[in-house]
N, CA, C and O of each residue as an XYZ file, in Angstrom:
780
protein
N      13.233    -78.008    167.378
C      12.027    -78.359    166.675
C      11.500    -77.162    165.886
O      11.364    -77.200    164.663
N      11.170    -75.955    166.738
C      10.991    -74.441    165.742
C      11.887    -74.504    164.636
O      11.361    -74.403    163.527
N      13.188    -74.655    164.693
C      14.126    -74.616    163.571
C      13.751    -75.354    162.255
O      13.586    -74.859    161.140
N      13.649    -76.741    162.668
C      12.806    -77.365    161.524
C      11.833    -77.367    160.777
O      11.735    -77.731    159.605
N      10.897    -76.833    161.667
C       9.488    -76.533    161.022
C       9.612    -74.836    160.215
O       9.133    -74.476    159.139
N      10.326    -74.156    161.082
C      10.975    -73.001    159.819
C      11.583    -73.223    158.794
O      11.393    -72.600    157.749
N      12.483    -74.236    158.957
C      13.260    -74.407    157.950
C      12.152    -75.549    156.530
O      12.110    -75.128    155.374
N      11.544    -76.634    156.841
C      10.541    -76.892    156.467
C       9.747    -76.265    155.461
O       9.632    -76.725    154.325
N       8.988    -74.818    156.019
C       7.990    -73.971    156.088
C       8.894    -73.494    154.979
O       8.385    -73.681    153.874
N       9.915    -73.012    154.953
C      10.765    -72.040    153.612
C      10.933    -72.758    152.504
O      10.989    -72.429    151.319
N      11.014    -73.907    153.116
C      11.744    -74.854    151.756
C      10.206    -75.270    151.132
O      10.260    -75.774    150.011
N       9.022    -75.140    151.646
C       7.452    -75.467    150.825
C       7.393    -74.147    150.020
O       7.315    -74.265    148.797
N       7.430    -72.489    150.732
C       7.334    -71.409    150.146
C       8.584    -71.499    149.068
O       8.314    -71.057    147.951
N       9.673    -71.922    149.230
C      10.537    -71.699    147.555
C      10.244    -72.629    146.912
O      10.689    -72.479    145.773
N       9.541    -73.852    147.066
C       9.241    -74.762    145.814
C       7.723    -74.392    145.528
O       7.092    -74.637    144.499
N       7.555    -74.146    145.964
C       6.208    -73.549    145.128
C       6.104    -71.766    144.731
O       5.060    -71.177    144.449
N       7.516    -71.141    144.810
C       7.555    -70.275    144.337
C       6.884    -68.669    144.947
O       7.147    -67.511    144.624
N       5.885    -69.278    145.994
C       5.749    -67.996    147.290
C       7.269    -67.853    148.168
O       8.028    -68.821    148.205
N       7.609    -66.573    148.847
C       8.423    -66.203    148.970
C       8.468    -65.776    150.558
O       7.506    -65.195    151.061
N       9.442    -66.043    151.181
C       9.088    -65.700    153.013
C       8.929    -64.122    152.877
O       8.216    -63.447    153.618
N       9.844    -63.532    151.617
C      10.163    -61.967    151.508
C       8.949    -61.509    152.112
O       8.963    -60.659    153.003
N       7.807    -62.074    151.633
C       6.174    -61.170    151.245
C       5.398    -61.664    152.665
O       4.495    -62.384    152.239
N       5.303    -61.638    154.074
C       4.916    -61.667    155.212
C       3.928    -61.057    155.313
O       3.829    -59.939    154.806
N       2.767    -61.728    156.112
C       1.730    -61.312    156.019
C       2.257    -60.319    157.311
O       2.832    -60.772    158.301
N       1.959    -58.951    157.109
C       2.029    -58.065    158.251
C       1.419    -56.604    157.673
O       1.243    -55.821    158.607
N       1.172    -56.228    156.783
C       0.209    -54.721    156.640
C      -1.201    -55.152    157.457
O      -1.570    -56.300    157.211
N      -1.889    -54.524    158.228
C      -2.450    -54.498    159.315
C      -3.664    -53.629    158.676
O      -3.421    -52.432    158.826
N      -4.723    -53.827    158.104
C      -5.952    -52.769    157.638
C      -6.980    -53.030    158.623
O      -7.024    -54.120    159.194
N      -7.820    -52.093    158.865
C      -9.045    -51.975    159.162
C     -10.474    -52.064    158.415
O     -10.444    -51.633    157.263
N     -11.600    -52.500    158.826
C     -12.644    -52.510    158.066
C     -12.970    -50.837    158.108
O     -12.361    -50.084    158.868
N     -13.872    -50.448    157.310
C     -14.216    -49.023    157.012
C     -15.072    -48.677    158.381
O     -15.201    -47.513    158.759
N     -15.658    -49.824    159.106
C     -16.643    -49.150    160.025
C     -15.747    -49.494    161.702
O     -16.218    -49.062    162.754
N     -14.253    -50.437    161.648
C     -13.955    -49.804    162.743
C     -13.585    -50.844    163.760
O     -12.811    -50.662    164.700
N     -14.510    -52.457    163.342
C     -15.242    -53.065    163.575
C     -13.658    -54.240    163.865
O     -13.342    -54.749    164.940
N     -13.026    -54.364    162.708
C     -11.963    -55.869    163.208
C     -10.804    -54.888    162.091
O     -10.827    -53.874    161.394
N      -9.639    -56.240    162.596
C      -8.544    -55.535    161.136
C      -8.348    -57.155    161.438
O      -8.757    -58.005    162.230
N      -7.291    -57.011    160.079
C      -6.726    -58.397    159.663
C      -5.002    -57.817    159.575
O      -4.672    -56.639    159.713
N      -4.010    -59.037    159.297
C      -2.963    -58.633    158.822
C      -2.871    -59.318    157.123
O      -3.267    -60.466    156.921
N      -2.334    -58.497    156.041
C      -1.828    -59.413    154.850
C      -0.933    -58.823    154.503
O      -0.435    -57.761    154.876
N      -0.467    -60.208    153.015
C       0.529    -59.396    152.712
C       0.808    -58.104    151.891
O      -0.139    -57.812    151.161
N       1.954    -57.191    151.823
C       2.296    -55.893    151.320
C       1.453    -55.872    149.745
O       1.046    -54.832    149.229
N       1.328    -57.025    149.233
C       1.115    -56.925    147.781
C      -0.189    -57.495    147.168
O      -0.278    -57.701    145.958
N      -1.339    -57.779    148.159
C      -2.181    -57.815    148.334
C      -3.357    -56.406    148.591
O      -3.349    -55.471    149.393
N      -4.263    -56.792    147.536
C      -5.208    -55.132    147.734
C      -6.314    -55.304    148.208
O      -6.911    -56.348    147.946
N      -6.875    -54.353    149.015
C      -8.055    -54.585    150.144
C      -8.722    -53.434    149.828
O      -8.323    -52.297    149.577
N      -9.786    -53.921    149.884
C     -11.069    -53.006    149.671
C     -12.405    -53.400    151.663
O     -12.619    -54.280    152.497
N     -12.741    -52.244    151.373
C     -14.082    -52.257    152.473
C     -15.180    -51.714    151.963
O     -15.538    -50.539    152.036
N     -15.796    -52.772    151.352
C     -16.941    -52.234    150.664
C     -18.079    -52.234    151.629
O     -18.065    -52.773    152.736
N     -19.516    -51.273    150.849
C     -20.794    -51.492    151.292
C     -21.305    -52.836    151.838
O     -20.757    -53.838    151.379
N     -22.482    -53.033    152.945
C     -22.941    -54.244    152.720
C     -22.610    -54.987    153.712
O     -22.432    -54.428    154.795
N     -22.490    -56.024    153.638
C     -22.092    -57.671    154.641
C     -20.771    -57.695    154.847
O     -20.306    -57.823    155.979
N     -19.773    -57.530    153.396
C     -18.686    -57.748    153.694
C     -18.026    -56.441    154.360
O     -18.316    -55.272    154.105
N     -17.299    -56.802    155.056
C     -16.747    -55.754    155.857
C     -15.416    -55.470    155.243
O     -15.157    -54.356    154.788
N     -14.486    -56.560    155.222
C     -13.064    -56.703    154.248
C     -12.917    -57.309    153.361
O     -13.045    -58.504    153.625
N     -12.706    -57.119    152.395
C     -11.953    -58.243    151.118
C     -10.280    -57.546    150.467
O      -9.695    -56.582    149.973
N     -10.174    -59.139    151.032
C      -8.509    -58.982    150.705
C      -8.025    -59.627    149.691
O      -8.198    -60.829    149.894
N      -7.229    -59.335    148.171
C      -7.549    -60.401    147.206
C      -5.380    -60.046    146.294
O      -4.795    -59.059    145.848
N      -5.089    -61.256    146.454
C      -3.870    -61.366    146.103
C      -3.608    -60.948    144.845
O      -4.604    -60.797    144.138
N      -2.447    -60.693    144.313
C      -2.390    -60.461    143.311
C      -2.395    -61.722    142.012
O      -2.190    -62.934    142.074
N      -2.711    -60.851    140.914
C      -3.680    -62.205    139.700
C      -2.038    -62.787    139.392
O      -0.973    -62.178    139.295
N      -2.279    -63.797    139.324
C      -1.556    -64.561    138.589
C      -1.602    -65.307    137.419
O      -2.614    -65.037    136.773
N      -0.674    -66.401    136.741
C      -1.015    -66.912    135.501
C      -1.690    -68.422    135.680
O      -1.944    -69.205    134.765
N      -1.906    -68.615    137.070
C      -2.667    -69.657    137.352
C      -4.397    -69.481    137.679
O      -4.869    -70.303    138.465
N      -5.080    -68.716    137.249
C      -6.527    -68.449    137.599
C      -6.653    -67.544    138.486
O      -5.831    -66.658    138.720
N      -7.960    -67.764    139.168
C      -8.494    -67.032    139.801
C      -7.819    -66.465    141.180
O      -7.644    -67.429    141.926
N      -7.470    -65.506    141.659
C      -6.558    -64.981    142.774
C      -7.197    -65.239    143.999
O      -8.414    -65.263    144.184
N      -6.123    -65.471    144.999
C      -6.248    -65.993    146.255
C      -7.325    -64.982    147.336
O      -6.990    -63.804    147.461
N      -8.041    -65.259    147.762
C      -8.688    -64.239    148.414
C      -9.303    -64.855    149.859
O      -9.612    -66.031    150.051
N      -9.405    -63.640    150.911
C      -9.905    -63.548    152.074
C     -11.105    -62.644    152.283
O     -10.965    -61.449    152.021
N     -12.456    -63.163    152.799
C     -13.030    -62.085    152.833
C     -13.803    -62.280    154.544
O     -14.050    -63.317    155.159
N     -13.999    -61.003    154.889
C     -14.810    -60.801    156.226
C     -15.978    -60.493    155.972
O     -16.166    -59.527    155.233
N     -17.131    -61.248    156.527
C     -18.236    -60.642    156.918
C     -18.681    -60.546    158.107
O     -18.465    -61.365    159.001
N     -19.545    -59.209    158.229
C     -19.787    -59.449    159.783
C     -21.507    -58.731    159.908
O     -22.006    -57.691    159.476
N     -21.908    -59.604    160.522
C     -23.631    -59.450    160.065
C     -23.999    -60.086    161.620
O     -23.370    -60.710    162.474
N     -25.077    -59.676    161.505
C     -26.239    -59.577    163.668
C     -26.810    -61.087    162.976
O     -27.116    -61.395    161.824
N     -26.788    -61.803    164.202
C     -27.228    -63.097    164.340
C     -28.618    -63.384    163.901
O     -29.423    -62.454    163.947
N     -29.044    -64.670    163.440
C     -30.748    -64.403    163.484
C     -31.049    -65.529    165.053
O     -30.202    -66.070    165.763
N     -31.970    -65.547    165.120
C     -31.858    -66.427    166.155
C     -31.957    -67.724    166.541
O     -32.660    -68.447    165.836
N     -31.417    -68.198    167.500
C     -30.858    -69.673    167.709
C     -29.916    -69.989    167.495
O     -29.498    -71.116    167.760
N     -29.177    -68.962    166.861
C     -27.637    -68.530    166.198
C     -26.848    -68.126    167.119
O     -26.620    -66.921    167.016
N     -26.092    -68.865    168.383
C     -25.694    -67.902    169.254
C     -24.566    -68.762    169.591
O     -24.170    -68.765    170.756
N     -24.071    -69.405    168.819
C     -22.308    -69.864    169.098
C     -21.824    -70.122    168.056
O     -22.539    -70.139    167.054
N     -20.453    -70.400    167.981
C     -19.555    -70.119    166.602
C     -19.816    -71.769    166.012
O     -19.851    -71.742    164.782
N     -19.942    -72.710    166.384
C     -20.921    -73.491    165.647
C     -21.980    -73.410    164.520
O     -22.010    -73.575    163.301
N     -23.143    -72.955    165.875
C     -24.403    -73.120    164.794
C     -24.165    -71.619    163.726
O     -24.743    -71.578    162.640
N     -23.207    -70.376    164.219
C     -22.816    -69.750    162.894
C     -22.148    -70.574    162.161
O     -22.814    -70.458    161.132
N     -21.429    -71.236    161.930
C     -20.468    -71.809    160.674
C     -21.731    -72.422    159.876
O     -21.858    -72.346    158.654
N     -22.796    -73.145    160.902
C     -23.959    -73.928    160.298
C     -24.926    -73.292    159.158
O     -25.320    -73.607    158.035
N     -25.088    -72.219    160.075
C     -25.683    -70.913    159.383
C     -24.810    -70.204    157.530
O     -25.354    -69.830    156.491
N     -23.076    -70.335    157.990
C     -23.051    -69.563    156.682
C     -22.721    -71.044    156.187
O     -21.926    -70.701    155.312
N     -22.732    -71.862    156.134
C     -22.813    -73.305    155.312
C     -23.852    -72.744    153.998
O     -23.866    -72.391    152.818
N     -24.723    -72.982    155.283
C     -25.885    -73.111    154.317
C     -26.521    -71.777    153.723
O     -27.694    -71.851    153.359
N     -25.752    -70.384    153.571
C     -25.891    -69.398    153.189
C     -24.803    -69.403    151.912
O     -24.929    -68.795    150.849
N     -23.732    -70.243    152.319
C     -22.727    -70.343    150.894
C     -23.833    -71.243    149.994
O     -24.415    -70.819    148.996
N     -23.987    -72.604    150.591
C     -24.745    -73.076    149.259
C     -25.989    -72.600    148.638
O     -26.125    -72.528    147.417
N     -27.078    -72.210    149.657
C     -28.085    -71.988    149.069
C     -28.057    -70.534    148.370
O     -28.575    -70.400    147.261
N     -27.518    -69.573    148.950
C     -27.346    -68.339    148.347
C     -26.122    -67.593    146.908
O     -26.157    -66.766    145.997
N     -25.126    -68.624    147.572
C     -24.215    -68.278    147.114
C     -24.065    -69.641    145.925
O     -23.151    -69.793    145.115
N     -25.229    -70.495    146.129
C     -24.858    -71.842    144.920
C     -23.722    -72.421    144.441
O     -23.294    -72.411    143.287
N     -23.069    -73.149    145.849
C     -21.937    -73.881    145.536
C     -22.258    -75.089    146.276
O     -22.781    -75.186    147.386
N     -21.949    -75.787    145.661
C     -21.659    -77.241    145.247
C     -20.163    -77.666    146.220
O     -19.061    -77.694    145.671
N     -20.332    -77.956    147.610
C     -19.109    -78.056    147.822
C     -18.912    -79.625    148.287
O     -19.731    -80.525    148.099
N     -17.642    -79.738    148.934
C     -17.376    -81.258    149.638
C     -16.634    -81.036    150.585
O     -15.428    -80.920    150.367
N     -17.012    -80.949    151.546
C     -16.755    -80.662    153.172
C     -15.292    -81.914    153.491
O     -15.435    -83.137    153.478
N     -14.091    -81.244    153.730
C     -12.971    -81.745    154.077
C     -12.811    -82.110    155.500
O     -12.403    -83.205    155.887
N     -13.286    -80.763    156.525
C     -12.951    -81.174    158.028
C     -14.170    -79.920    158.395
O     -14.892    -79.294    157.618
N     -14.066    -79.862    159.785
C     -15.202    -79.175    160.192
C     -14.555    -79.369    161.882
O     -14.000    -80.407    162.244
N     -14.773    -78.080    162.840
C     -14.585    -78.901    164.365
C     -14.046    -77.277    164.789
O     -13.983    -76.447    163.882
N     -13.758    -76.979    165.865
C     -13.569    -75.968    166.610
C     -12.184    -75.823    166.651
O     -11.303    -76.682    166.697
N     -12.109    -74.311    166.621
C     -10.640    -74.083    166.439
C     -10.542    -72.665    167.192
O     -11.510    -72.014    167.583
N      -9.249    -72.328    167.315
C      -9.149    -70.963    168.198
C      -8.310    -69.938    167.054
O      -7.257    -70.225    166.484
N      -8.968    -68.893    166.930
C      -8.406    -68.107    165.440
C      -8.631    -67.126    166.083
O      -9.746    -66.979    166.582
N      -7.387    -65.952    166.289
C      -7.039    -64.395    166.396
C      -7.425    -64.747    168.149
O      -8.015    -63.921    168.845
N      -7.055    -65.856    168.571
C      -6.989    -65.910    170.270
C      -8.367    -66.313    170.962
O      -8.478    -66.653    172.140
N      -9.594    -66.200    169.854
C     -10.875    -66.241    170.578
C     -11.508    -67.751    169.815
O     -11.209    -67.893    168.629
N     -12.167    -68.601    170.322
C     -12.729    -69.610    169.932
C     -13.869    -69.582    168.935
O     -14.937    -68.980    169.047
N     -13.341    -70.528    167.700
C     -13.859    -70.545    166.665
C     -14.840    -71.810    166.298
O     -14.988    -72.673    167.162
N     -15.515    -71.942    165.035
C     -15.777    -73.343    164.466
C     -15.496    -72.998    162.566
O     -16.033    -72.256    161.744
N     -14.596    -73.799    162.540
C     -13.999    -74.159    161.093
C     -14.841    -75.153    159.897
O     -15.178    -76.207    160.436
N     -15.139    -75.110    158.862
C     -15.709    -75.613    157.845
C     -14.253    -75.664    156.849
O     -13.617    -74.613    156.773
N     -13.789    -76.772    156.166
C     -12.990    -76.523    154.958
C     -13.455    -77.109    153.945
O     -13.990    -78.180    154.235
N     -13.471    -76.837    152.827
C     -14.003    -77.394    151.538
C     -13.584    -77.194    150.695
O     -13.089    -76.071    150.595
N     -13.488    -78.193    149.439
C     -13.214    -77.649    148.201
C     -14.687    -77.458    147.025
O     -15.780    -77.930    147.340
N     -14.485    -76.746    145.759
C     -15.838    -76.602    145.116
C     -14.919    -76.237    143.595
O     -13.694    -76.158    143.493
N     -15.693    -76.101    142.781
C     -15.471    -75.678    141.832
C     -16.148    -74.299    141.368
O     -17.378    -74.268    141.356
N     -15.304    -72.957    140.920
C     -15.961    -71.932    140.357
C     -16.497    -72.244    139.453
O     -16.466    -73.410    139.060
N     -17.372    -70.976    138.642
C     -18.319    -70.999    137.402
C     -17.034    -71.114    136.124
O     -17.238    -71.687    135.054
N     -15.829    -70.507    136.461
C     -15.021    -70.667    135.393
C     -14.283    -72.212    135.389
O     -13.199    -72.099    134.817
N     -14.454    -73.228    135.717
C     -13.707    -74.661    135.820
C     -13.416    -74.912    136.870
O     -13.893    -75.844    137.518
N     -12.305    -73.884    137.373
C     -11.637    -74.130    138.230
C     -11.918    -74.540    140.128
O     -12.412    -74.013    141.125
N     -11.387    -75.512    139.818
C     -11.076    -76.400    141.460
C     -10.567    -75.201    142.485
O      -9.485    -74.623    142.377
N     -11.429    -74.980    143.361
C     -11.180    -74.331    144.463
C     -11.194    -74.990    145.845
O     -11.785    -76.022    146.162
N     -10.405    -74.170    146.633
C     -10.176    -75.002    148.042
C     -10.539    -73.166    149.240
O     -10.051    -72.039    149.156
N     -11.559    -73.761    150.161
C     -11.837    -72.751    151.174
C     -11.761    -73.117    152.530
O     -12.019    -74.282    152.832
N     -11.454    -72.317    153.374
C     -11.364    -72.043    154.739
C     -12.094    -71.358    155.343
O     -11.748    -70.211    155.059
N     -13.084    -71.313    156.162
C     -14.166    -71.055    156.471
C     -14.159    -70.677    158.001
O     -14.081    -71.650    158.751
N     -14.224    -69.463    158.587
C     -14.311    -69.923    160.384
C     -15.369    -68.904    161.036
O     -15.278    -67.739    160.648
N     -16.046    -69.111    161.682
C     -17.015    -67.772    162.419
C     -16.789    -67.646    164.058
O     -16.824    -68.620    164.810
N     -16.624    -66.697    164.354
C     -16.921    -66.528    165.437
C     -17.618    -65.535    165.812
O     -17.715    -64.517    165.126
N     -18.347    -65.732    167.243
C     -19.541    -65.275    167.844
C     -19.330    -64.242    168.635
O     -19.054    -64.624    169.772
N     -19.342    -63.186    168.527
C     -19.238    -62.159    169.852
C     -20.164    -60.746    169.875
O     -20.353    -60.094    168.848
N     -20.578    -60.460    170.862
C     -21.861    -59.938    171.594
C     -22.974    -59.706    170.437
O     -23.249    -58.578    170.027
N     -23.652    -61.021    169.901
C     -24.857    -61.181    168.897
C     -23.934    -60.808    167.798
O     -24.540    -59.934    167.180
N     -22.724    -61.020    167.197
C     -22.705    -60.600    166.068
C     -21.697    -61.967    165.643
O     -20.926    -62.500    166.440
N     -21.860    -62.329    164.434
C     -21.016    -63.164    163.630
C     -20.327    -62.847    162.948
O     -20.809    -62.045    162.149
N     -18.849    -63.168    162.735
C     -17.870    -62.628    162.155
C     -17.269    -63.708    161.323
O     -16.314    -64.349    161.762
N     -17.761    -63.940    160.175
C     -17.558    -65.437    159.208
C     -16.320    -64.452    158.223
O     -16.512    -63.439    157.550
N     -14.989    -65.262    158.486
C     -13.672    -65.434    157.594
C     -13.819    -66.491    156.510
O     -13.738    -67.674    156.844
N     -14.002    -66.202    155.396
C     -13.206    -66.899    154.303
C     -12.254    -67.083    153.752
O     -12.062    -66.055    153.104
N     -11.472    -67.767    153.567
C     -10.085    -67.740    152.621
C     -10.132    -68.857    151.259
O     -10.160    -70.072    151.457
N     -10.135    -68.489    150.403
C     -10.176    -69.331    149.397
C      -8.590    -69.127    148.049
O      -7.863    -68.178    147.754
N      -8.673    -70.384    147.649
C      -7.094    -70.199    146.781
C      -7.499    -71.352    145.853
O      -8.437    -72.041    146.253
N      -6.853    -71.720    144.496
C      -7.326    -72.610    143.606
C      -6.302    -74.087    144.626
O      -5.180    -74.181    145.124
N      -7.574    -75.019    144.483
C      -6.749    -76.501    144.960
C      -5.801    -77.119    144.050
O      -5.859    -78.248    143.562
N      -5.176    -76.482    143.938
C      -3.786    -76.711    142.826
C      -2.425    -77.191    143.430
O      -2.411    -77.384    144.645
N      -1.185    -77.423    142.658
C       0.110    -77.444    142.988
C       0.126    -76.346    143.801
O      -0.608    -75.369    143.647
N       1.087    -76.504    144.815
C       1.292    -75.398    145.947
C       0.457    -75.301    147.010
O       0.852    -74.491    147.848
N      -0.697    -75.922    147.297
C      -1.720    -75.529    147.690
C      -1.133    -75.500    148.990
O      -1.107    -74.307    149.292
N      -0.601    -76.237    150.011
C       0.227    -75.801    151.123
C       0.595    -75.091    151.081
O      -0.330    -74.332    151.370
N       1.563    -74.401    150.885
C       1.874    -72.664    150.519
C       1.114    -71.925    150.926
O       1.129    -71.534    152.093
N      -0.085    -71.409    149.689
C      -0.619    -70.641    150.237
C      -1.923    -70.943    151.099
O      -2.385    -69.890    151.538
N      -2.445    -71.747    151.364
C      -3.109    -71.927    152.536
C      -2.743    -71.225    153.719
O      -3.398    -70.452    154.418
N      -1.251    -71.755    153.836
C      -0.561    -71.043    155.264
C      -0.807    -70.150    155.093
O      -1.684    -69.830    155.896
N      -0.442    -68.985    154.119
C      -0.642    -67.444    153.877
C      -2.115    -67.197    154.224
O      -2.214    -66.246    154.999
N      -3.095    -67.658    153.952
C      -4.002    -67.752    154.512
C      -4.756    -67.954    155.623
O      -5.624    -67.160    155.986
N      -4.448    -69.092    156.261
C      -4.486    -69.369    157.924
C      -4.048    -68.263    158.453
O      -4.561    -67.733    159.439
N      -2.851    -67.740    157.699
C      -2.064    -66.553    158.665
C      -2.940    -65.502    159.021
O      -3.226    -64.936    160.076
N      -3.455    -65.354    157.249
C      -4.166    -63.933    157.510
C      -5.371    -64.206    158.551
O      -5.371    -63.585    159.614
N      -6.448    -65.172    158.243
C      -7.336    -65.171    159.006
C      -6.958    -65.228    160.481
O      -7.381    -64.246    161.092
N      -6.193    -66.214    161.325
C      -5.009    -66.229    162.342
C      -4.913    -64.463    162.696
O      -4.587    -64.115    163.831
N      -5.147    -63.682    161.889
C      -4.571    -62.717    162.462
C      -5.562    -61.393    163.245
O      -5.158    -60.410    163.867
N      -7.143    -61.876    162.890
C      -8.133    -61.159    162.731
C      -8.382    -60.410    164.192
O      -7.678    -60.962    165.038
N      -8.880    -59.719    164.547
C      -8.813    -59.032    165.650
C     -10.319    -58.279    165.591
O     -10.681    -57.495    164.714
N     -11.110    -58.732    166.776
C     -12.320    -57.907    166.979
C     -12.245    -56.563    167.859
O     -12.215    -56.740    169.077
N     -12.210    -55.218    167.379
C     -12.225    -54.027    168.182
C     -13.106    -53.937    168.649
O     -13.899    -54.783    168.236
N     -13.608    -53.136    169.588
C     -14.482    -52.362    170.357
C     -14.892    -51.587    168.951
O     -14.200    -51.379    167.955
N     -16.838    -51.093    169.349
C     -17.369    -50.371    168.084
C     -17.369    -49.176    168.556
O     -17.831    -48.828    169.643
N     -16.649    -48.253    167.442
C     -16.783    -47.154    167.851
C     -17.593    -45.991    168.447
O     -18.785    -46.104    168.162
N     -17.325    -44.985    169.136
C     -17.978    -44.055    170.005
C     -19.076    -43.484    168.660
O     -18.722    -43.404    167.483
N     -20.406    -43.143    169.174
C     -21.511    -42.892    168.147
C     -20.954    -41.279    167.933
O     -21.012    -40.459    168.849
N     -20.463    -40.994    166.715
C     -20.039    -39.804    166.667
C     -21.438    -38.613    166.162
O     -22.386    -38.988    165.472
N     -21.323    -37.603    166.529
C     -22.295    -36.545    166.476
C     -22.356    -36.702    164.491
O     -21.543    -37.309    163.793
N     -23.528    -35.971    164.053
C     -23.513    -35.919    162.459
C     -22.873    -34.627    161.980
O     -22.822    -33.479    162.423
N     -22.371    -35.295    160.829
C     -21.592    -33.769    160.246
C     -22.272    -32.539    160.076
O     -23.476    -32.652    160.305
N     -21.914    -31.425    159.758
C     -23.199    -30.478    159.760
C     -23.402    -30.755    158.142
O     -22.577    -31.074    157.285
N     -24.557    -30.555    158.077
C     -25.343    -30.459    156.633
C     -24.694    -29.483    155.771
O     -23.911    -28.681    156.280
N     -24.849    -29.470    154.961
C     -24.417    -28.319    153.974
C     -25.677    -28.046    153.073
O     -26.571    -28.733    152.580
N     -25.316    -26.684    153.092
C     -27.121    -26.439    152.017
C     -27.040    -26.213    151.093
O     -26.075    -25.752    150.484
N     -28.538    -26.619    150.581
C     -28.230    -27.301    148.627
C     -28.407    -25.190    148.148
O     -28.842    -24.135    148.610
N     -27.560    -25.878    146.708
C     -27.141    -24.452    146.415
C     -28.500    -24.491    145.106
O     -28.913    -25.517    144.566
N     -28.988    -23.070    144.837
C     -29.953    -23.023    143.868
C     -29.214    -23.340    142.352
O     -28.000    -23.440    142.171
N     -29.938    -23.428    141.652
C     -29.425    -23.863    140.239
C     -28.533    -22.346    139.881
O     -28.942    -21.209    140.117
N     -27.228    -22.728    139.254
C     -26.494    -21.779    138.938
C     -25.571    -21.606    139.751
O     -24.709    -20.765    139.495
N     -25.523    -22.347    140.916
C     -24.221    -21.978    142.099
C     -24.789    -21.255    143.003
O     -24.269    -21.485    144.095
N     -26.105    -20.032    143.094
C     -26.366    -18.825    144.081
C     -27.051    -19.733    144.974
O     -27.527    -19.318    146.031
């Protein structure tokens, strides 16, 4: 049965032109320490300022807008205290904040990177035309919410890379926060001229 569903699984990635070559397995960290993800080699990740902790964003292609994953990880407000009423929470933080217009596909609890989740999927349309399809999952651990996105255009292929997607999110891992490290020493401001 594994055999088939591998064999399956290859024969969706060569007709739609993703490739088994490109495996999601480079392994990054967020800048503060906090989770890593796995993607693939040819995919570029940034850890910016702010909410988002990771953004992982495929390379552009000649079909629109590029496939992307992003992490946020932000302290609960309250009444917010299972991976539910978070998904509920960034629902309604995608539409009202983020002003999308979506249409809710499935929704229901799922187990992602080993720890128990709640899933939202939807499709929407960007500001540029294009039909988009997202994956949505949060989970809850000690007061903090950790909301995964994955989004890819709802196009030909769209099986394909979804999987690449599931994978990555599938792969997320919550660390321990790091030890409060002492502050660097200061350095003192130099007078005008260098002295």
């Amino acid at each position: 049965m594994a055999r088939v569903i591998a064999g399956c699984t290859l024969m969706v990635l060569s007709a739609t032109g993703l490739s088994a070559a490109t495996p999601v397995g480079r392994t990054v960290q967020d800048a503060n320490k906090q989770i890593t993800i796995s993607v693939p080699a040819t995919w570029h990740v940034q850890s910016p300022a702010g909410n988002v902790a990771l953004k992982a964003t495929a390379p552009t292609t000649d079909h629109g807008l590029p496939d992307t994953v992003d992490v946020v990880v932000h302290g609960l407000p309250p009444g917010v205290n299972n991976a539910q009423s978070c998904i509920n929470e960034a629902e309604w933080v995608t539409q009202h904040f983020g002003h999308i217009n979506f249409t809710t596909s499935s929704t229901g609890p799922v187990t992602v990177g080993g720890q128990s989740a709640y899933s939202h999927t939807y499709t929407w349309k960007a500001s540029t035309g294009e039909s988009r399809w997202s994956y949505q999952v949060c989970i809850v651990q000690r007061g903090t919410g950790f909301v995964l996105t994955g989004t890819t255009g709802n196009s030909p292929g769209l099986a394909a890379r979804t999987a690449i997607i599931r994978q990555i999110i599938n792969s997320v891992r919550i660390v321990a926060k790091p030890q409060v490290q002492p502050p660097a020493n200061p350095t003192k401001p130099t007078a005008p001229g260098g002295g």
